[in-house]
N, CA, C and O atoms as CSV, one atom per row, in Angstrom:
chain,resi,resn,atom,element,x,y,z
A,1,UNK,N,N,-11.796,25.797,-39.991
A,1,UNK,CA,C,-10.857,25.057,-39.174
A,1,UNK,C,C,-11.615,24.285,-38.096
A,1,UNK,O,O,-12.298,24.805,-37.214
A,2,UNK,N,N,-11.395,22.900,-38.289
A,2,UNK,CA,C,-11.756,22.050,-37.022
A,2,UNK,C,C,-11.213,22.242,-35.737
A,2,UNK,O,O,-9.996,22.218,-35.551
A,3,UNK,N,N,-12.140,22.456,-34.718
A,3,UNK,CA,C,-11.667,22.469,-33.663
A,3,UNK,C,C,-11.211,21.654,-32.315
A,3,UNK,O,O,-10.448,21.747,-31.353
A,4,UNK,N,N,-12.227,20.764,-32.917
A,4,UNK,CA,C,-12.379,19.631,-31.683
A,4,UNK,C,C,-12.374,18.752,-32.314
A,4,UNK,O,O,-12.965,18.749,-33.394
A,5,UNK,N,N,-11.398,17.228,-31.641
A,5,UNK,CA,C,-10.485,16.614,-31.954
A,5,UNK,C,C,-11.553,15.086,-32.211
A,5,UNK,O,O,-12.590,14.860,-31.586
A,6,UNK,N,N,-10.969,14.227,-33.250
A,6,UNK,CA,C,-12.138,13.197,-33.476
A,6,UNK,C,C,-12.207,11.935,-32.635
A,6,UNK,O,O,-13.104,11.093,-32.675
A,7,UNK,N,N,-11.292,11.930,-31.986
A,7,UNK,CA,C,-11.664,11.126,-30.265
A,7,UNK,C,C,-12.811,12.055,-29.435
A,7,UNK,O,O,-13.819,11.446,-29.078
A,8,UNK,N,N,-12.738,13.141,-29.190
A,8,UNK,CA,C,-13.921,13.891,-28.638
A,8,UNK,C,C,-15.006,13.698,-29.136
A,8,UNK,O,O,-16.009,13.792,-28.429
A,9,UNK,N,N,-15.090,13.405,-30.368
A,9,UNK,CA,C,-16.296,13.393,-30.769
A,9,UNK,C,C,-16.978,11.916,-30.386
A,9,UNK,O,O,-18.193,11.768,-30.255
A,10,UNK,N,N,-16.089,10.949,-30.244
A,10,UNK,CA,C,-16.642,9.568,-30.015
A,10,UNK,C,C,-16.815,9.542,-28.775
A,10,UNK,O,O,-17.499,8.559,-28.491
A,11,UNK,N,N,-16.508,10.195,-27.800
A,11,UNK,CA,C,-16.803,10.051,-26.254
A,11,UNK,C,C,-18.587,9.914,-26.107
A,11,UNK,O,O,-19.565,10.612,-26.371
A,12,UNK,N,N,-18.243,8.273,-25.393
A,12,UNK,CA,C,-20.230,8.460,-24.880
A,12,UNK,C,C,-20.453,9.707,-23.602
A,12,UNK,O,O,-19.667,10.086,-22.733
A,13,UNK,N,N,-21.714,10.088,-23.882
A,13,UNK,CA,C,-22.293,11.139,-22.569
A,13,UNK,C,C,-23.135,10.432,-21.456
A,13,UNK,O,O,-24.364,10.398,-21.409
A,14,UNK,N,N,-22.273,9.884,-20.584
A,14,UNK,CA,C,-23.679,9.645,-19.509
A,14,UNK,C,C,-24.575,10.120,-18.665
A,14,UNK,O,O,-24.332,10.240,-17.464
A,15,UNK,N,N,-25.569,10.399,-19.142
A,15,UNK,CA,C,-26.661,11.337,-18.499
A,15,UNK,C,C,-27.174,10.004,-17.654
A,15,UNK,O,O,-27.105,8.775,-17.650
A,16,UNK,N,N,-27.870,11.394,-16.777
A,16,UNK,CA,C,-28.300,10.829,-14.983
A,16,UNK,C,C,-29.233,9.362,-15.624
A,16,UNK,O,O,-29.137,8.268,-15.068
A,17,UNK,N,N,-30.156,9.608,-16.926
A,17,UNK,CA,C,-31.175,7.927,-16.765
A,17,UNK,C,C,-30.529,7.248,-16.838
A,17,UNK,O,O,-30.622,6.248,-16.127
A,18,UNK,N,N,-29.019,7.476,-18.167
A,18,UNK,CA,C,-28.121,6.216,-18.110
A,18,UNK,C,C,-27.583,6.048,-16.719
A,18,UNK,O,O,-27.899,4.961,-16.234
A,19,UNK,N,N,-27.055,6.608,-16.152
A,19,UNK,CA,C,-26.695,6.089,-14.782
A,19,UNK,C,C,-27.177,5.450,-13.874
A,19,UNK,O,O,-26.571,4.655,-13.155
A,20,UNK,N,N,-28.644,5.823,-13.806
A,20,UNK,CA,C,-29.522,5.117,-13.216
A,20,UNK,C,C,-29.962,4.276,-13.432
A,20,UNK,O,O,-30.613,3.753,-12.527
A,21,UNK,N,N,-29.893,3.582,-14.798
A,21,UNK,CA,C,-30.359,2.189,-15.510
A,21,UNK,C,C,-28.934,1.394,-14.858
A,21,UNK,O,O,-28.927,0.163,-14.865
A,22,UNK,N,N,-28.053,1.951,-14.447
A,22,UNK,CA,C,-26.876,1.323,-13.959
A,22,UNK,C,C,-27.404,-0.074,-12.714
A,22,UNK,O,O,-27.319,-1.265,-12.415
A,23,UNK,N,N,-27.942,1.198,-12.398
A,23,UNK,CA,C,-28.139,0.259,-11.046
A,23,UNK,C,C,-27.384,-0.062,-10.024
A,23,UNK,O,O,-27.606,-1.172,-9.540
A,24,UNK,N,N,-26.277,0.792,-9.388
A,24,UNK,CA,C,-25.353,0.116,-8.771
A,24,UNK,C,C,-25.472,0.889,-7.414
A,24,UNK,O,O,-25.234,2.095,-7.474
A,25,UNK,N,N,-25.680,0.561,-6.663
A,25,UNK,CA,C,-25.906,0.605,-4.987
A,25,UNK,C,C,-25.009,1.453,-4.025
A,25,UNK,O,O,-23.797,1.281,-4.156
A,26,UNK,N,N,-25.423,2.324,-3.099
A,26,UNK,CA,C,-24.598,2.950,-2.202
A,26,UNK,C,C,-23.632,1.777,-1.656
A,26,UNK,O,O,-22.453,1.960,-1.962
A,27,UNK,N,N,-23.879,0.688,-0.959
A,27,UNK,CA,C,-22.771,-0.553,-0.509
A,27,UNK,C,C,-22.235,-1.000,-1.385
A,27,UNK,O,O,-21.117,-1.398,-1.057
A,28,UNK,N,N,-22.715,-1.312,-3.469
A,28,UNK,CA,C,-21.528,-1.860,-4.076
A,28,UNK,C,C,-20.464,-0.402,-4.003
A,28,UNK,O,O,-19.289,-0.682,-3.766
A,29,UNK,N,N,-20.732,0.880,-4.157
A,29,UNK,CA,C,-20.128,2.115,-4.299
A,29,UNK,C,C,-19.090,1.717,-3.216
A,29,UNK,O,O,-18.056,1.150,-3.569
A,30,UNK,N,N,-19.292,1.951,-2.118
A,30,UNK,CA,C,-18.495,1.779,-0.535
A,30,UNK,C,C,-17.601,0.411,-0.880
A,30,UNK,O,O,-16.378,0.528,-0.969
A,31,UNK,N,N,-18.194,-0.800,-1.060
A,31,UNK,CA,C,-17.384,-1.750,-1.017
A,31,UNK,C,C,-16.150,-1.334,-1.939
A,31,UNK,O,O,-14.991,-1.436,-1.537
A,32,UNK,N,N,-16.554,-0.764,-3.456
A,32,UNK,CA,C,-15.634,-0.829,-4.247
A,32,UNK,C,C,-14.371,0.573,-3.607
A,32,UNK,O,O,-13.195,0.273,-3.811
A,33,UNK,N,N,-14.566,1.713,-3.030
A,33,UNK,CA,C,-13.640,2.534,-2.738
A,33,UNK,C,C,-13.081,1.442,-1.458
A,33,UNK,O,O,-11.876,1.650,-1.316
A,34,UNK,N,N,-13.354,0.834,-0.918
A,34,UNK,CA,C,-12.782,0.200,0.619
A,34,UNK,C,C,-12.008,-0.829,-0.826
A,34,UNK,O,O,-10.804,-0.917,-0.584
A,35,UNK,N,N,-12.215,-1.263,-1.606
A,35,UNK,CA,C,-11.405,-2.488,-2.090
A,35,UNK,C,C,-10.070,-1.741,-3.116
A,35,UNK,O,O,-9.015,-2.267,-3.470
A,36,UNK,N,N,-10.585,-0.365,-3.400
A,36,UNK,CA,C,-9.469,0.003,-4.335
A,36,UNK,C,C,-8.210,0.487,-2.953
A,36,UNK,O,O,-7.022,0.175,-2.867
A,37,UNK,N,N,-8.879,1.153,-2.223
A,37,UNK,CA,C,-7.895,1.500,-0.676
A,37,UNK,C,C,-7.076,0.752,-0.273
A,37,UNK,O,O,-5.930,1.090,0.021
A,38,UNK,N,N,-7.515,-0.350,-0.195
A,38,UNK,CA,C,-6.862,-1.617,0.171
A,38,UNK,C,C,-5.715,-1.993,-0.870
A,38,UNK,O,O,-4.567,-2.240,-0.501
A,39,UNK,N,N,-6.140,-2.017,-2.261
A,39,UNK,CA,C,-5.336,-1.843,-3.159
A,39,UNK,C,C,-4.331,-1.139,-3.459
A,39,UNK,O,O,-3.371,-1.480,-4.149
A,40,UNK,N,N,-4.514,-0.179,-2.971
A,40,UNK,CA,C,-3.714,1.498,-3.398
A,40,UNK,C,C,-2.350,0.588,-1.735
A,40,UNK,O,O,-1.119,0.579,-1.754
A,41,UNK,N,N,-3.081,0.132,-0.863
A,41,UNK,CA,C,-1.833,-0.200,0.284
A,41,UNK,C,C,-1.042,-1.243,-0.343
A,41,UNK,O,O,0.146,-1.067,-0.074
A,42,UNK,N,N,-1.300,-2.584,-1.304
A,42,UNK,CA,C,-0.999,-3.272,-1.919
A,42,UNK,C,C,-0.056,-3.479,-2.667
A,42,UNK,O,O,0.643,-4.483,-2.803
A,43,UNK,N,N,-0.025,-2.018,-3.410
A,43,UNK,CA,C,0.460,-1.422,-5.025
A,43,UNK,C,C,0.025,-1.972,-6.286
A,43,UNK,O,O,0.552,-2.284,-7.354
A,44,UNK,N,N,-1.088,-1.978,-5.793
A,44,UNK,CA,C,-2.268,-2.586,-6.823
A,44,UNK,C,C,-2.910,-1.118,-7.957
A,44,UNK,O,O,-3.149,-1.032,-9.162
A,45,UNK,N,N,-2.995,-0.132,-6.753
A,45,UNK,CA,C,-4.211,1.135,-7.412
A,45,UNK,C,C,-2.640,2.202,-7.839
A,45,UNK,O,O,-1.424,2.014,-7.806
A,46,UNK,N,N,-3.292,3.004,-8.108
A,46,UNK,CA,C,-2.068,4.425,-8.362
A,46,UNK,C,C,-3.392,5.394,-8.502
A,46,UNK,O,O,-4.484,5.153,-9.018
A,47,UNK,N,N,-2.869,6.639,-7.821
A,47,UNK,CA,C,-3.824,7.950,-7.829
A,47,UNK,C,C,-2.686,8.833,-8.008
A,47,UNK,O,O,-1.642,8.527,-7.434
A,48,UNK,N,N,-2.737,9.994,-8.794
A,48,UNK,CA,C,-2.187,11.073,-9.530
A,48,UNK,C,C,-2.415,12.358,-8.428
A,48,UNK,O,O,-3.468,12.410,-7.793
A,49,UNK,N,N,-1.381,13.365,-8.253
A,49,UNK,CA,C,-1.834,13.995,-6.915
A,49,UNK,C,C,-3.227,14.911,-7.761
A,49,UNK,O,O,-3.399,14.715,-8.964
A,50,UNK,N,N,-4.084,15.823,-7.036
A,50,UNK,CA,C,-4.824,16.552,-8.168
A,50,UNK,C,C,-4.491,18.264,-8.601
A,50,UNK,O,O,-3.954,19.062,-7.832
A,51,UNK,N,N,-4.735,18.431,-9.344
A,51,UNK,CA,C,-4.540,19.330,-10.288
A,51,UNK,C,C,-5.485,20.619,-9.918
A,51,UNK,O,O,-6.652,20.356,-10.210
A,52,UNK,N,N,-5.376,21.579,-9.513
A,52,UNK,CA,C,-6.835,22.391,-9.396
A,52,UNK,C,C,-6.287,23.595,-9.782
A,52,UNK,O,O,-5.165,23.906,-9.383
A,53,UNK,N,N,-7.058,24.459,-10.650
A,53,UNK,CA,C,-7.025,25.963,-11.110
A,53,UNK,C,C,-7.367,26.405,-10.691
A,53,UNK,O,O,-8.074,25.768,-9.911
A,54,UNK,N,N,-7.476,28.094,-10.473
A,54,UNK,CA,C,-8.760,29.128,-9.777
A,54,UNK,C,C,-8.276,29.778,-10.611
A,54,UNK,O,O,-7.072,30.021,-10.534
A,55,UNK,N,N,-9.229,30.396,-11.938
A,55,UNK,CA,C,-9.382,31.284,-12.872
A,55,UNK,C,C,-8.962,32.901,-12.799
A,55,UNK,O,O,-8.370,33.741,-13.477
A,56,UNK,N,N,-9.774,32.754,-11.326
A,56,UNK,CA,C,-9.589,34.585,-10.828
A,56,UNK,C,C,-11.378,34.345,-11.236
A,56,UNK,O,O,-11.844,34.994,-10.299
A,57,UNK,N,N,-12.113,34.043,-11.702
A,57,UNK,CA,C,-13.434,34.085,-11.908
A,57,UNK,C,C,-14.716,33.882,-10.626
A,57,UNK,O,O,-15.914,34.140,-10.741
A,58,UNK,N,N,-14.111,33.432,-9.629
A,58,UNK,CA,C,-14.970,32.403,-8.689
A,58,UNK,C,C,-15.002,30.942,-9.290
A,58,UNK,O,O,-15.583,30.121,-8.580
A,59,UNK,N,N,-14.487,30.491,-10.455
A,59,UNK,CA,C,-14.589,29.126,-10.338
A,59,UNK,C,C,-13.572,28.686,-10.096
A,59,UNK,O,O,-12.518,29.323,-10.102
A,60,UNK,N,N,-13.726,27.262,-9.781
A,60,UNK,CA,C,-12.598,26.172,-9.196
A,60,UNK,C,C,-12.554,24.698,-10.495
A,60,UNK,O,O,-13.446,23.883,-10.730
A,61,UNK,N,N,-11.703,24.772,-10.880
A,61,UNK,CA,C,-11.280,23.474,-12.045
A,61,UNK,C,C,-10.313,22.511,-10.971
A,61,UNK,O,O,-9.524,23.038,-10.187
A,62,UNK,N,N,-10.467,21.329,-11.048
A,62,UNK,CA,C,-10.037,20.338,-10.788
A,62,UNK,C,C,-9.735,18.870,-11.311
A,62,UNK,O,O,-10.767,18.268,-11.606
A,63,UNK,N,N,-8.956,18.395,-11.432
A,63,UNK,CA,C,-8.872,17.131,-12.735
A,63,UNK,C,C,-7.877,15.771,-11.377
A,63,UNK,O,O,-6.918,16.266,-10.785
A,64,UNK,N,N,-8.143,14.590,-11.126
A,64,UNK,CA,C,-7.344,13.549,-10.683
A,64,UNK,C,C,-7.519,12.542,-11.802
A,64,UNK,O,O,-8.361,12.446,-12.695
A,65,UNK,N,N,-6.406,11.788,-11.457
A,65,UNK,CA,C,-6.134,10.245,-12.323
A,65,UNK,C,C,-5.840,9.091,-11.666
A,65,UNK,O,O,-4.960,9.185,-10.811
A,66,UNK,N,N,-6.345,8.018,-11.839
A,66,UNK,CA,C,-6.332,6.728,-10.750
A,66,UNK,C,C,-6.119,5.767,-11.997
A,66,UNK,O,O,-6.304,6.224,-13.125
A,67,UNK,N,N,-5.775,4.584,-11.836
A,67,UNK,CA,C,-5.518,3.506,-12.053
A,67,UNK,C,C,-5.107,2.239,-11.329
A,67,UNK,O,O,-4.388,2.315,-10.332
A,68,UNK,N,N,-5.503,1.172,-11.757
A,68,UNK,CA,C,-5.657,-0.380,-11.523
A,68,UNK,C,C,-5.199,-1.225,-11.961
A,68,UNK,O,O,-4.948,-1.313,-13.162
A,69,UNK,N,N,-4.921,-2.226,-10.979
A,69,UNK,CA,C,-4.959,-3.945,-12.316
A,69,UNK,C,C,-5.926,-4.166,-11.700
A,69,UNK,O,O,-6.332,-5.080,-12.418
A,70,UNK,N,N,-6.612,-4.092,-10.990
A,70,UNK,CA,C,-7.725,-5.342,-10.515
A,70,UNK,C,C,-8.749,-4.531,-10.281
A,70,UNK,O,O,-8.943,-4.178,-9.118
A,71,UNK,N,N,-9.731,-4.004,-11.477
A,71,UNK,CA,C,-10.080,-4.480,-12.540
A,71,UNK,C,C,-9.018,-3.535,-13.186
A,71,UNK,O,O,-8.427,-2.538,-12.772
A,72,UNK,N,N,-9.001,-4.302,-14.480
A,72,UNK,CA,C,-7.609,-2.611,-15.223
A,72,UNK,C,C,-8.486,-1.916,-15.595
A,72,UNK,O,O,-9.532,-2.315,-16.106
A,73,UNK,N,N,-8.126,-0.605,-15.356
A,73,UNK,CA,C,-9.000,0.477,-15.441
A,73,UNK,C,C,-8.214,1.745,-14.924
A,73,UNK,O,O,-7.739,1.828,-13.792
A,74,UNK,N,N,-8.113,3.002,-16.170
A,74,UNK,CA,C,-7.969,3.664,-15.702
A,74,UNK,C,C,-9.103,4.812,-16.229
A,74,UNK,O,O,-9.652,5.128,-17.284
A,75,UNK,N,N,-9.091,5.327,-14.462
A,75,UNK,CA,C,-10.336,6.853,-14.377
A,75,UNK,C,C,-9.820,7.988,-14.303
A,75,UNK,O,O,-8.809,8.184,-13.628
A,76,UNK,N,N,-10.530,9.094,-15.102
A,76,UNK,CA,C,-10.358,10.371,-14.817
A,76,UNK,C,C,-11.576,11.107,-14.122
A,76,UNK,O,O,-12.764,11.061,-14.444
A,77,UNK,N,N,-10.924,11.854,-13.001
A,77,UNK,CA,C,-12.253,12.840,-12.873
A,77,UNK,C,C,-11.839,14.247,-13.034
A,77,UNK,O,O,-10.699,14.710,-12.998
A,78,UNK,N,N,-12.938,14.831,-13.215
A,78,UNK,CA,C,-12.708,16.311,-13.466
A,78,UNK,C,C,-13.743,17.565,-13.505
A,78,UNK,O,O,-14.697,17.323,-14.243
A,79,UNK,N,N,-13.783,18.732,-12.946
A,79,UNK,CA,C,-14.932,19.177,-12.411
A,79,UNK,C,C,-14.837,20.700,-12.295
A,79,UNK,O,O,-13.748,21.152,-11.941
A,80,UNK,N,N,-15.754,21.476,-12.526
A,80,UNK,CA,C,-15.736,23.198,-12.778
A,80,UNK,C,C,-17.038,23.312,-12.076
A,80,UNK,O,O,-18.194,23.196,-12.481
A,81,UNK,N,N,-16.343,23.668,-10.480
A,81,UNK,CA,C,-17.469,24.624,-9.294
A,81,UNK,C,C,-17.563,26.264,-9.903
A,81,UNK,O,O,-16.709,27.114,-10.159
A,82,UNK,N,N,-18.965,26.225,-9.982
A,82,UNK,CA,C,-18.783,27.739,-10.685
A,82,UNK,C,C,-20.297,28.742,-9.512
A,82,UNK,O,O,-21.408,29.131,-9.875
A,83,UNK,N,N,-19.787,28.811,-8.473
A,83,UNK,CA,C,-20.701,29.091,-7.479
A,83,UNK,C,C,-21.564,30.475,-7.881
A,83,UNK,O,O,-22.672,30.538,-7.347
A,84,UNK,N,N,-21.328,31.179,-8.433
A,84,UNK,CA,C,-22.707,32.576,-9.005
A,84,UNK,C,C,-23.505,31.817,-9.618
A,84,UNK,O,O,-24.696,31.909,-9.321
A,85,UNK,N,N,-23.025,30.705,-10.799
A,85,UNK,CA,C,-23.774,29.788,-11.502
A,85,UNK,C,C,-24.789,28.804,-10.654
A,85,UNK,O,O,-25.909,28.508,-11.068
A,86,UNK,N,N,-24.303,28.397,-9.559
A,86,UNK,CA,C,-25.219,27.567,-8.733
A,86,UNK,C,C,-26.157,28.648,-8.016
A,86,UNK,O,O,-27.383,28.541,-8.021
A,87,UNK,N,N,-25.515,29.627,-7.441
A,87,UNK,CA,C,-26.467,30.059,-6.996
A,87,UNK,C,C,-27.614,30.173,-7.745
A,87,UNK,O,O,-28.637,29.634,-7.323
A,88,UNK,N,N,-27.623,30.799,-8.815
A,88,UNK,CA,C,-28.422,31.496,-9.899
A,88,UNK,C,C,-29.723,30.399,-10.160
A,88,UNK,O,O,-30.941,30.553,-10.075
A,89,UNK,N,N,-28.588,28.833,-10.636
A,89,UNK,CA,C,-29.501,27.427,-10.950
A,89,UNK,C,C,-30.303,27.316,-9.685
A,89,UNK,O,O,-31.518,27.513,-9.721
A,90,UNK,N,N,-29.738,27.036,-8.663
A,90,UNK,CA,C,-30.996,26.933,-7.274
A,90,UNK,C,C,-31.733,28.264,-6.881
A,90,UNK,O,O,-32.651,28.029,-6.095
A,91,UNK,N,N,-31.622,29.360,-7.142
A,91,UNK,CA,C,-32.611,30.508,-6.877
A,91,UNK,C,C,-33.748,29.828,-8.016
A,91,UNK,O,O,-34.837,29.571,-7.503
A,92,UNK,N,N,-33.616,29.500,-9.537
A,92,UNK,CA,C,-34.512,29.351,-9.759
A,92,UNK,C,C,-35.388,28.158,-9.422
A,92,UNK,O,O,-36.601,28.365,-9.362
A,93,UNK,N,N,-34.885,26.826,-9.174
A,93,UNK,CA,C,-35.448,25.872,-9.139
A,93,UNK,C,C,-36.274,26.226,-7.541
A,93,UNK,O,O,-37.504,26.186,-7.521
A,94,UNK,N,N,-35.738,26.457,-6.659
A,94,UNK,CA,C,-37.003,27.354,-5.504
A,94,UNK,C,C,-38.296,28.294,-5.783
A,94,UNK,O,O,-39.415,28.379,-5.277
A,95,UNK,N,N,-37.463,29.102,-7.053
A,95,UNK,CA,C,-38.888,29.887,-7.172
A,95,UNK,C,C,-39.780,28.670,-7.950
A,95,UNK,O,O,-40.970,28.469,-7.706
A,96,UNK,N,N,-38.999,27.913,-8.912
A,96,UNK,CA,C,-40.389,26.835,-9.736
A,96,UNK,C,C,-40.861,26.110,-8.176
A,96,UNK,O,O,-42.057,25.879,-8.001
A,97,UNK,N,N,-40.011,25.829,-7.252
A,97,UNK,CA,C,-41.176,25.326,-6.186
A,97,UNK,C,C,-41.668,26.002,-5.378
A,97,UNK,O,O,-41.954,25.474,-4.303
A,98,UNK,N,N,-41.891,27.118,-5.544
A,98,UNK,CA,C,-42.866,28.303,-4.840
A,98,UNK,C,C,-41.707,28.392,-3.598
A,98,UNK,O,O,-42.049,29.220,-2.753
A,99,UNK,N,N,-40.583,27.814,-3.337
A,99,UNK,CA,C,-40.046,28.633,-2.138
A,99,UNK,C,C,-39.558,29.717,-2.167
A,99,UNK,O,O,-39.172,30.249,-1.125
């Protein structure tokens, strides 16, 4: 039995080089949230209130939805804080730098 759905499978992954081949600037970043803001006063933007779980695990799930006409575009974000896990990832990356 298939599990995962064949739109999932076509989703691109952008890893950090692709992002960084981006190229796009802390001030274009700023300009563009100050221009969607402005928008959102307009009734240009729409933002979705957000969504957040707590498992009972220590993690935190969170999902928002935004949309545009100018540019049309709609974004999702979405995100799993899993803090034993961070800790764990930065204890080691200190010991690889001798701290």
């Amino acid at each position: 039995m298939k599990t995962q759905s064949p739109a999932a499978e076509t989703l691109p992954y952008l890893s950090s080089a692709v992002l960084d081949r981006l190229a796009i600037s802390t001030p274009d970043i700023v300009d563009e949230i100050e221009r969607q803001i402005v928008g959102q006063r307009r009734g240009e933007v729409w933002c979705a209130p957000k969504a957040a779980v707590w498992p009972g695990d220590d993690r935190y799930c969170m999902a928002t939805l935004g949309v545009a006409t100018v540019p049309p575009v709609l974004a999702t974000k979405s995100l799993v804080v899993n803090p034993p896990r961070c800790a764990k990832t930065l204890g080691r990356k200190l010991h690889r730098q001798g701290r």
